[in-house]
C-alpha positions in Angstrom: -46.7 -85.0 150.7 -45.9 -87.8 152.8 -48.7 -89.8 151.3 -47.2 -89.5 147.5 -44.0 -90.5 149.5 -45.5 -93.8 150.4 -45.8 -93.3 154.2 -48.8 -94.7 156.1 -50.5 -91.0 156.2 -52.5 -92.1 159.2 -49.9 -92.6 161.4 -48.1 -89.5 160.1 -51.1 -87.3 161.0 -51.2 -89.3 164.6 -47.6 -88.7 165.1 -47.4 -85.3 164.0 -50.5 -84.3 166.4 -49.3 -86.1 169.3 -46.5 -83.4 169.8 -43.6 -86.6 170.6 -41.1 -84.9 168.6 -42.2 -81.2 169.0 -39.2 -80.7 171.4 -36.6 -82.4 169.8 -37.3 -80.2 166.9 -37.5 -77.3 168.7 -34.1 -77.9 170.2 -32.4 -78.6 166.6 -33.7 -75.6 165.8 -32.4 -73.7 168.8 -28.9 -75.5 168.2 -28.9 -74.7 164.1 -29.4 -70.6 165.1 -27.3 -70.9 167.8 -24.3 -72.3 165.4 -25.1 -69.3 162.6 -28.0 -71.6 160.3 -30.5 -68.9 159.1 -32.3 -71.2 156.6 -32.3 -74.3 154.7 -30.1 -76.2 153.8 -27.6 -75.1 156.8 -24.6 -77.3 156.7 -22.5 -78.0 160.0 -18.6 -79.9 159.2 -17.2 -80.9 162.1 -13.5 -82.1 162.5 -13.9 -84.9 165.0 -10.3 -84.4 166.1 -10.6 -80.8 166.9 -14.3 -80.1 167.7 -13.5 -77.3 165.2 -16.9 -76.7 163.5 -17.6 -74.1 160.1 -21.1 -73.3 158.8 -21.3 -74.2 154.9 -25.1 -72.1 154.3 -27.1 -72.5 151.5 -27.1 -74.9 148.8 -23.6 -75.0 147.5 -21.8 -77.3 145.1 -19.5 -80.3 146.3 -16.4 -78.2 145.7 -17.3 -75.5 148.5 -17.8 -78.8 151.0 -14.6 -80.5 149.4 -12.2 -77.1 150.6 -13.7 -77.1 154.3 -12.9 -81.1 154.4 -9.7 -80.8 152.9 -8.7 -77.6 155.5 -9.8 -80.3 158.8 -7.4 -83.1 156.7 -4.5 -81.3 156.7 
């Protein structure tokens, strides 16, 4: 896939075997669970002010985003 993308697929293999980000994605991984994600796409809104956080799960429409965002701006 990354090849009909347009990405060097060469470097993509080489990166992907070298393990550099094996970690880092390990650790999103553990963070996403840890938060309530169970699959894709798993959606984390923050309030910046509070640190309040709510899990939006799944693919939803704009609207179901728009009411969490509004709730943090009031």
């Amino acid at each position: 896939y990354a090849g009909e993308v347009g990405v060097d697929t060469d470097a993509f293999v080489d990166c992907l075997d070298s393990g550099k980000y094996t970690q880092h994605v390990k650790d999103d991984m553990a963070g996403g669970s840890a938060a309530g994600v169970s699959g894709t796409p798993g959606n984390i809104i923050v309030n910046n002010e509070t640190g309040e956080k709510q899990l939006v799960s799944g693919a939803q429409p704009f609207t179901n985003f728009q009411s969490v965002i509004d709730q943090y701006l009031k």
